[in-house]
PAFI-764587 format. One line per 5 residues: number of its first residue (from 1); for each residue x, y, z of N, C-alpha, C. Coordinates in Angstrom, 2 decimals, always signed. Each point is the difference from the previous one (the first is absolute). Example, Ala and Ser with C-alpha at 12.3 -4.5 7.8 and 13.67 -1.06 7.14 Angstrom:
<nodes>
1) +13.19/-5.69/+7.80/-0.89/+1.19/+0.00/+0.90/+1.20/+0.00 | -0.35/+1.05/-0.72/+0.82/+1.19/+0.06/-0.77/+1.09/+0.73 .
</nodes>
This chain:
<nodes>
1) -9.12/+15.90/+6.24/+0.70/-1.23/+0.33/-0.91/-1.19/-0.30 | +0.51/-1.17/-0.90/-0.84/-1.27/-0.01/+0.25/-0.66/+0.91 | -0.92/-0.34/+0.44/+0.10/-1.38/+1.35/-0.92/-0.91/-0.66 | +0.64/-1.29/+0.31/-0.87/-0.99/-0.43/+0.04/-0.89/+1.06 | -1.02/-0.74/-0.05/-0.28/-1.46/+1.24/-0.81/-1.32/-0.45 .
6) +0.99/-1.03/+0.76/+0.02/-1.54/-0.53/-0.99/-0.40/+1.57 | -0.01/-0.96/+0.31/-0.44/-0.55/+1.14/+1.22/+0.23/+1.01 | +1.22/-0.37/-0.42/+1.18/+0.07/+0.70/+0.89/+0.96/-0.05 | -0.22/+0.98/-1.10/+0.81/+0.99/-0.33/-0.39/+1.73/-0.50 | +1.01/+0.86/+0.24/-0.22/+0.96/-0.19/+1.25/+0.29/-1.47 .
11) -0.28/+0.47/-0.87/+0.34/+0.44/-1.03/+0.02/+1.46/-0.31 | +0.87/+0.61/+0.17/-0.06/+1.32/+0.24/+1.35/+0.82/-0.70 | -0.29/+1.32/-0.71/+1.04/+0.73/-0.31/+1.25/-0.33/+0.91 | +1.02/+0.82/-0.35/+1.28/-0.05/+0.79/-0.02/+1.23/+0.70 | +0.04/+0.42/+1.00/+0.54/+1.01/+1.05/+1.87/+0.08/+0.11 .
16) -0.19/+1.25/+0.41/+1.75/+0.37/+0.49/+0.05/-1.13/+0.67 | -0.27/-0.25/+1.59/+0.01/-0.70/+0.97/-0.12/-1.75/-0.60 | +0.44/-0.01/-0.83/-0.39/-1.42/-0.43/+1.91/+0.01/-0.70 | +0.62/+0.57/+0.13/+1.51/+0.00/-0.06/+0.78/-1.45/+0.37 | +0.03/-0.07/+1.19/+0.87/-0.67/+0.38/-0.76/-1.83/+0.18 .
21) -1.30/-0.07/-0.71/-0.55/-1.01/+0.12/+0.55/-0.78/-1.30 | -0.09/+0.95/-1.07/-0.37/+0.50/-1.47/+2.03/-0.63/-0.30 | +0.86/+0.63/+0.90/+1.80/-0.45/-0.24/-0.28/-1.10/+0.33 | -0.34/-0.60/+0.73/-0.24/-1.35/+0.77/-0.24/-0.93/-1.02 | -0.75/+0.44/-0.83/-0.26/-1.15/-1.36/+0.62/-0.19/-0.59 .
26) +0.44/+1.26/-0.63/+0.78/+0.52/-1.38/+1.33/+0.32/-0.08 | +0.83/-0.50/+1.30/+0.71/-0.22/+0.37/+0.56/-1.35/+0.28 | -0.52/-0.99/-0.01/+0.03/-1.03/+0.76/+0.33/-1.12/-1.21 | +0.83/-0.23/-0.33/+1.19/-0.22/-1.32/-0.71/-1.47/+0.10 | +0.12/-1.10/+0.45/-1.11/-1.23/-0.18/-1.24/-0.18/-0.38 .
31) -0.60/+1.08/+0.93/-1.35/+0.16/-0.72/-0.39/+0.79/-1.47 | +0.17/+0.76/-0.17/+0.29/+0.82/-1.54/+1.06/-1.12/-1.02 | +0.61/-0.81/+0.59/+0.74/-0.53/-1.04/-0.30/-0.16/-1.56 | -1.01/-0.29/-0.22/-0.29/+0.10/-1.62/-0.73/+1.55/-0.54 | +0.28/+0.80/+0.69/-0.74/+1.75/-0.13/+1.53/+0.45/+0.37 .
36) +1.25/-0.50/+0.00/+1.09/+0.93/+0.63/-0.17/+1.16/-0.82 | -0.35/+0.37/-0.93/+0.57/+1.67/-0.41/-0.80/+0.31/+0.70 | -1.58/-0.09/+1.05/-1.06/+1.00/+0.82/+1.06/-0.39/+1.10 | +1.05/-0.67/+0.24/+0.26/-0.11/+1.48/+0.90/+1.37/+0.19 | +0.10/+0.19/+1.53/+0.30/+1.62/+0.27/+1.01/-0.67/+1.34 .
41) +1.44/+0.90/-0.05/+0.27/+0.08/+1.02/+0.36/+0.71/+0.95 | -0.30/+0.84/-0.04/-0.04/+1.52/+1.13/-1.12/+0.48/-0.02 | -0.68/+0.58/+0.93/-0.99/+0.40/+0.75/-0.39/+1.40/-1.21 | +1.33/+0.35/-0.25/-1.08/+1.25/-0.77/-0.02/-0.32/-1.32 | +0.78/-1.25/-0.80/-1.01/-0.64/-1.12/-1.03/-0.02/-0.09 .
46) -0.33/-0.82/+1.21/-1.49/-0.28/+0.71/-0.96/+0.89/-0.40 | +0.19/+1.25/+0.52/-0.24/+0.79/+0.23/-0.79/+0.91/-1.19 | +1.31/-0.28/-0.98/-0.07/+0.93/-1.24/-1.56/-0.77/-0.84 | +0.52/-1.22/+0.29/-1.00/-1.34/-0.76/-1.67/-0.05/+0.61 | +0.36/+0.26/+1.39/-1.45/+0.54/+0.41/-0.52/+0.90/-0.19 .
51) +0.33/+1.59/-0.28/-0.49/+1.20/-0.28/-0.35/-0.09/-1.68 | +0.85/-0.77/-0.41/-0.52/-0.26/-1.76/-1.48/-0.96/+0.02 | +0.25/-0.99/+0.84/-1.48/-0.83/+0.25/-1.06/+1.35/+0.83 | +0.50/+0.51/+0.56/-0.87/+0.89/+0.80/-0.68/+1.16/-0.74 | +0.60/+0.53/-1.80/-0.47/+0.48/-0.83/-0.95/-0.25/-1.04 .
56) -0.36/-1.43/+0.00/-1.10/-0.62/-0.54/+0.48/+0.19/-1.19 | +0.81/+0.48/-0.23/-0.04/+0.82/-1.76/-0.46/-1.22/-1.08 | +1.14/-0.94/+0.31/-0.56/-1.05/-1.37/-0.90/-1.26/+0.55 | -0.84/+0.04/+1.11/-0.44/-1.37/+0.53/-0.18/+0.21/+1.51 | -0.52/-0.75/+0.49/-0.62/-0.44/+1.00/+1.14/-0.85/+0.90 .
61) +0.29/+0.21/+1.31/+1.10/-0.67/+0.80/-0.76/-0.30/+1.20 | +0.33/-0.73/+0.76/-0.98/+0.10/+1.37/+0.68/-1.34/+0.88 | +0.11/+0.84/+1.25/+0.33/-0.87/+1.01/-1.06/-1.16/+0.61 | +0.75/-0.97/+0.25/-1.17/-1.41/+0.18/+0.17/-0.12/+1.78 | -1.18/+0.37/+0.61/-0.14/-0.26/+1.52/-0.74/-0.97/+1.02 .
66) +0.60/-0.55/+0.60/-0.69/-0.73/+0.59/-1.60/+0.80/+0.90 | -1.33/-0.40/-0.39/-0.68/+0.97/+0.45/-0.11/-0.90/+1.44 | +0.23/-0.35/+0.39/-0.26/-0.34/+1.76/+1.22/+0.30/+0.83 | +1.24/-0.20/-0.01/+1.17/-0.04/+0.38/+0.75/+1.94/-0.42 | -0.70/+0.38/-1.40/+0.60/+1.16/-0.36/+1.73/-0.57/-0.66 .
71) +0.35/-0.80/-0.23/+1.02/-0.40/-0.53/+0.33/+0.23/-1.03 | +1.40/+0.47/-0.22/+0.00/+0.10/-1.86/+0.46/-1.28/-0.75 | -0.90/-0.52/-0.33/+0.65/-0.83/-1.10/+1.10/-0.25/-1.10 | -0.63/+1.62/-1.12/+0.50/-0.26/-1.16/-0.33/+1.10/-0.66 | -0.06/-0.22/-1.38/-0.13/+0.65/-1.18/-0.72/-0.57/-0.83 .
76) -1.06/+0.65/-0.67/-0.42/+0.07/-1.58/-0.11/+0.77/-0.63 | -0.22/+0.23/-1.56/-1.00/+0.87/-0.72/+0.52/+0.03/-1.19 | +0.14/+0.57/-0.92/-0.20/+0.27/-1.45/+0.68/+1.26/-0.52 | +0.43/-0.68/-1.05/+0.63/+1.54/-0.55/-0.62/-0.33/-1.54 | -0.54/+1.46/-0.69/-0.93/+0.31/-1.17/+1.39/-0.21/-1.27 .
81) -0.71/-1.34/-1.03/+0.95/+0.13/-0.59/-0.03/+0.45/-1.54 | -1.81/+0.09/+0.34/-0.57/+0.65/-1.39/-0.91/+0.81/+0.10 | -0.53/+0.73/-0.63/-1.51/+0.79/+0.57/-0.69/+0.22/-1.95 | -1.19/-0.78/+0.03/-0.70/-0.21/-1.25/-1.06/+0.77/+0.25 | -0.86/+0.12/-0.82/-0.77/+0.96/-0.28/-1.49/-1.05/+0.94 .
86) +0.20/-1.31/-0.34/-0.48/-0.60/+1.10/-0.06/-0.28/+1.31 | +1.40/+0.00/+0.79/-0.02/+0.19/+1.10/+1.92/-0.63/+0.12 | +0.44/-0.30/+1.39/+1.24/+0.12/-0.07/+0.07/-1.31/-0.04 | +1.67/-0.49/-0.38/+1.18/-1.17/+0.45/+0.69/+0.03/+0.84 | +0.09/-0.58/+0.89/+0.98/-0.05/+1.36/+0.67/-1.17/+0.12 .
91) +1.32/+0.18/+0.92/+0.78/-1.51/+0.22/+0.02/+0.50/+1.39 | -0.81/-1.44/+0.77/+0.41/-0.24/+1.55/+1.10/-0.65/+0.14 | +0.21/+0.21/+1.45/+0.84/-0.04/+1.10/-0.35/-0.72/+1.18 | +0.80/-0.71/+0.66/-0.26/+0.00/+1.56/+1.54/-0.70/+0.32 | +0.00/+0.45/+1.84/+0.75/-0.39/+0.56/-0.49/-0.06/+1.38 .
96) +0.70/-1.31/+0.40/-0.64/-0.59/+1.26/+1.30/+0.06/+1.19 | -0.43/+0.50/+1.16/+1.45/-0.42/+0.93/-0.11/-1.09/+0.33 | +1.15/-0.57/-0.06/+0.22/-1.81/+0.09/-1.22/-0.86/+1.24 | +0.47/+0.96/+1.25/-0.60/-0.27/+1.18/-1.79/-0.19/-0.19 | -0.65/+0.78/-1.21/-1.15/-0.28/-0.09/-0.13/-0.66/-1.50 .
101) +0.37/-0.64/-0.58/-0.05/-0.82/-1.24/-0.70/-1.31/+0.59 | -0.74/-0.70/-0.67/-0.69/-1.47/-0.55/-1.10/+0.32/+1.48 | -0.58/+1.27/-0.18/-1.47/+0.38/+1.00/-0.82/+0.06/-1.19 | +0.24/+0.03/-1.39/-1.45/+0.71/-0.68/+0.25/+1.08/+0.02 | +0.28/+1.01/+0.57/+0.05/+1.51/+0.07/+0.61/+0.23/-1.27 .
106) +1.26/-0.28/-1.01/-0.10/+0.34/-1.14/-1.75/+0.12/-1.32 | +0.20/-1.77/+0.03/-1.30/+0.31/-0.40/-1.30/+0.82/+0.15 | -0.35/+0.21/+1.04/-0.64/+0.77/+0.57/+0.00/+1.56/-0.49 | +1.27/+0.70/+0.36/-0.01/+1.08/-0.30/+0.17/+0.31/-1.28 | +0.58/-0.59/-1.43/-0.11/+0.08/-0.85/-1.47/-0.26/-0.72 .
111) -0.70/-1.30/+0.42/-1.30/+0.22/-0.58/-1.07/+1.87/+0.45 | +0.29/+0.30/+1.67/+0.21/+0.99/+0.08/-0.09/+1.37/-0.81 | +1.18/-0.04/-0.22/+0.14/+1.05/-1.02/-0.20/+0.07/-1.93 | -0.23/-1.46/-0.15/-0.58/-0.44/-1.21/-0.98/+0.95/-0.42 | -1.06/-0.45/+1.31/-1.51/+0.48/+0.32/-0.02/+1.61/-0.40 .
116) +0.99/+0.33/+0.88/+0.32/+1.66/-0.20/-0.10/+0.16/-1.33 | +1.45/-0.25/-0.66/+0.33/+0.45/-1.11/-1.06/-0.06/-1.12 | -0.78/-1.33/+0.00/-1.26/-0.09/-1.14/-0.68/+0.44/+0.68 | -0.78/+0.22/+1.04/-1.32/+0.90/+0.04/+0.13/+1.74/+0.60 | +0.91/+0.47/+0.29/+0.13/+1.18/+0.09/+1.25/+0.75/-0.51 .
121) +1.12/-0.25/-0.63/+1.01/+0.46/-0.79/+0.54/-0.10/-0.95 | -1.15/-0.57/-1.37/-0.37/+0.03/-1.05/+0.63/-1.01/-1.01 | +0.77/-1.09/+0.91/+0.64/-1.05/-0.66/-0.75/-0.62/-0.40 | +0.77/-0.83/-1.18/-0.76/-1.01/-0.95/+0.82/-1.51/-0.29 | +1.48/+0.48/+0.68/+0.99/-1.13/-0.09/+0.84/+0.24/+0.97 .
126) +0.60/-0.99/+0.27/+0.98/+0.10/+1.23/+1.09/-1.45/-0.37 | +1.09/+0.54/-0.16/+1.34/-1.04/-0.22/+0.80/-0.60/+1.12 | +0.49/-0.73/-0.29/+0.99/-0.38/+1.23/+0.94/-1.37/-0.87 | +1.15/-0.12/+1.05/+0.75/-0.90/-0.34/+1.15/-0.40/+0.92 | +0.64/-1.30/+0.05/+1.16/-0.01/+0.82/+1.16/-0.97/-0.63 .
131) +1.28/-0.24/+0.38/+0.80/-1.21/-0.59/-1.27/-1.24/+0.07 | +1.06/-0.98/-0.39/-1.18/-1.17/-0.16/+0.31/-0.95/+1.86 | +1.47/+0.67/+0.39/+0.38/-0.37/+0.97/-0.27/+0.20/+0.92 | -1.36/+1.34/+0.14/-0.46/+0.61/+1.01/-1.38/-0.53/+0.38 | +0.37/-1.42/+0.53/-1.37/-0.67/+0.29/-0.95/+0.47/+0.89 .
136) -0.16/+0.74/+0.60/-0.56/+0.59/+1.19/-1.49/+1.22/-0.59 | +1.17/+0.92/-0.78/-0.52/+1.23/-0.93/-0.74/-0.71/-1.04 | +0.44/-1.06/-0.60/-1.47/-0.76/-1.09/-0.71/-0.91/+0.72 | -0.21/-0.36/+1.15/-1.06/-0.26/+0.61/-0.81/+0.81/+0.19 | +0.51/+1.16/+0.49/-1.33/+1.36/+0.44/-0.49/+0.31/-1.02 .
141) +0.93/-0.02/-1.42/-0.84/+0.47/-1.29/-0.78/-1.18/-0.62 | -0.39/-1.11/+0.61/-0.50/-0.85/-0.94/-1.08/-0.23/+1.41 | +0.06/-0.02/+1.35/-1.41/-0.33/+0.85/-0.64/+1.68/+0.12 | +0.46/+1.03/-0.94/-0.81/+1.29/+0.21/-1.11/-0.29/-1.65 | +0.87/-0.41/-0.58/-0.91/+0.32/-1.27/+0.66/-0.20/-1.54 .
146) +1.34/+0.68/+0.51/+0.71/+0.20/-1.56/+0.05/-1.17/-1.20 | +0.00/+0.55/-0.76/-0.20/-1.02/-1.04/+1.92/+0.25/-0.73 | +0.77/-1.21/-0.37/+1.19/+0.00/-0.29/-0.46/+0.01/-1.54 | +0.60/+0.96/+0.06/+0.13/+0.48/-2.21/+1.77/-0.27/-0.50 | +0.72/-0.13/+0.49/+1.30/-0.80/-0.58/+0.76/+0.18/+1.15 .
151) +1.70/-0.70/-0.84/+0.90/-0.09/+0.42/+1.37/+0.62/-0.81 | +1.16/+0.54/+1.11/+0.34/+0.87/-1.02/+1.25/-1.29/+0.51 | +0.69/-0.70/-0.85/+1.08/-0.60/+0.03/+1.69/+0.90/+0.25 | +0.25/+0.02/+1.32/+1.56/+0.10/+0.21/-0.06/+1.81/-0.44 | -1.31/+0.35/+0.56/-0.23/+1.47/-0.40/+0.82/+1.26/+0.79 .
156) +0.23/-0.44/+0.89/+0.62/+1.15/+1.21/+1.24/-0.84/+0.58 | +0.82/+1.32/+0.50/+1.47/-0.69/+0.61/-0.53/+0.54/+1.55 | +0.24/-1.15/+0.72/-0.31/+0.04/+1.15/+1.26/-1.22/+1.19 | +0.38/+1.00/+0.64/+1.05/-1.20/+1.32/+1.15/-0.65/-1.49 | +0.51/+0.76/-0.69/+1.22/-0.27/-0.70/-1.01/-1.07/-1.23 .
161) -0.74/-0.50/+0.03/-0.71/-0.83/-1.31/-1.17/+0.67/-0.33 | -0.22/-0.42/-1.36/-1.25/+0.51/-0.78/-1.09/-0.96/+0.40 | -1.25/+0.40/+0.25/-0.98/-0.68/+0.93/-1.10/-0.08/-1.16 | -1.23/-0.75/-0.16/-1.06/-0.41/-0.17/-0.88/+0.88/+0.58 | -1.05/+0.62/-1.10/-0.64/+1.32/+0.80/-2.05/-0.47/-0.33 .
166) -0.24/-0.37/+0.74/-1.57/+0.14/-0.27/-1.08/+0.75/+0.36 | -0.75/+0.84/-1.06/-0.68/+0.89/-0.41/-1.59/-0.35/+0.39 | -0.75/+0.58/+1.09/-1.42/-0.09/+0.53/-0.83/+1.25/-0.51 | -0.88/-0.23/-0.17/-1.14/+0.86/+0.06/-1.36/-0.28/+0.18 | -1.40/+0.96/+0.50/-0.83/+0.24/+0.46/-1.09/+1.18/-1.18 .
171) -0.43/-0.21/-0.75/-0.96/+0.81/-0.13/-1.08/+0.38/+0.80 | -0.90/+1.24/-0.11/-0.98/+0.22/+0.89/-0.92/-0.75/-0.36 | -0.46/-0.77/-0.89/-1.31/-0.47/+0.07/+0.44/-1.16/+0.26 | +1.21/-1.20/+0.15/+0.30/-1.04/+0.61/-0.29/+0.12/+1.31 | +0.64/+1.18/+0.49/-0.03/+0.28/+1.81/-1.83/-0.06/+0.34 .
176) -0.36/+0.92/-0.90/-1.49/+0.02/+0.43/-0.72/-1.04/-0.15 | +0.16/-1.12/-0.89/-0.95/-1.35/-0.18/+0.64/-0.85/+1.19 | +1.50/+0.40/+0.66/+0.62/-1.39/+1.13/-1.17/+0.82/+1.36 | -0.48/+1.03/+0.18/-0.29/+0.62/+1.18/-1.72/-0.75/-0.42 | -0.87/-0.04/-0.77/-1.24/-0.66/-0.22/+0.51/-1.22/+0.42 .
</nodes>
């Protein structure tokens, strides 16, 4: 099991027992609003979606905890979207429950697991992206690190219109010169 730790947080695989914390998010049709295809609405969606995160198979998933309180926050992690003879490509993730949003704890746990991914799970890049409408999600990717490499114009159909999609990324030796 990976566990990881922030000053404020525990970062940790997913457990069974992390079920009904885990619907609570991914369920919760406002908050997921721009991720609706991850949104779930029955308990054993949930369910199904956690035991697939709970297989590690393509990436790294991990529940975000409050380490003083024991609270669940959220979600992060990565799914492998290349594997080079150099080391891998991944596209992050996160999701925050509303009730703990604009603490830092996004940021936080994503730089977090940054750390992970380049110094112990052989990454060399890490992607991300959101509508252009998702002001919240390109804040965390632009005060963690990411560097914006384009824009995909009217790229995805999203809420009945085609949306504006912008494209982040992180190499490992960017991450490693922001930590000097």
């Amino acid at each position: 099991m990976v566990i990881l730790e922030t000053e404020r947080l525990i970062i940790r695989d997913y457990q069974e027992n992390d079920l009904n914390n885990c619907h609570k998010l991914f369920s919760n049709k406002k908050n997921m609003y721009f991720l609706n295809e991850l949104t779930t609405d029955t308990v054993d969606e949930t369910r199904k979606n956690l035991q697939s995160a709970m297989a590690n198979s393509d990436g790294h998933y991990f529940c975000i905890v409050n380490k003083k309180t024991n609270e669940y926050i959220g979600s992060t992690g990565y799914t492998i979207t290349t594997q080079t003879p150099f080391g891998k490509v991944v596209h992050i993730g996160y999701f925050i429950l509303p009730e703990f949003q604009r603490n830092g704890y996004t940021p936080e746990a994503v730089k977090c697991v940054l750390e992970f991914a380049f110094s112990e799970d052989d990454c060399i890049r890490v992607t991300t992206g959101c509508y252009r409408d998702n002001e919240p999600s390109r804040k965390v990717m632009e005060k963690v690190g990411f560097r914006r490499e384009g824009e995909r114009i009217k790229a995805q159909y999203h809420d009945g219109v085609m949306k504006d999609r912008l494209e982040y990324a992180l190499n490992k030796d960017e991450f490693m010169k922001q930590k000097i």
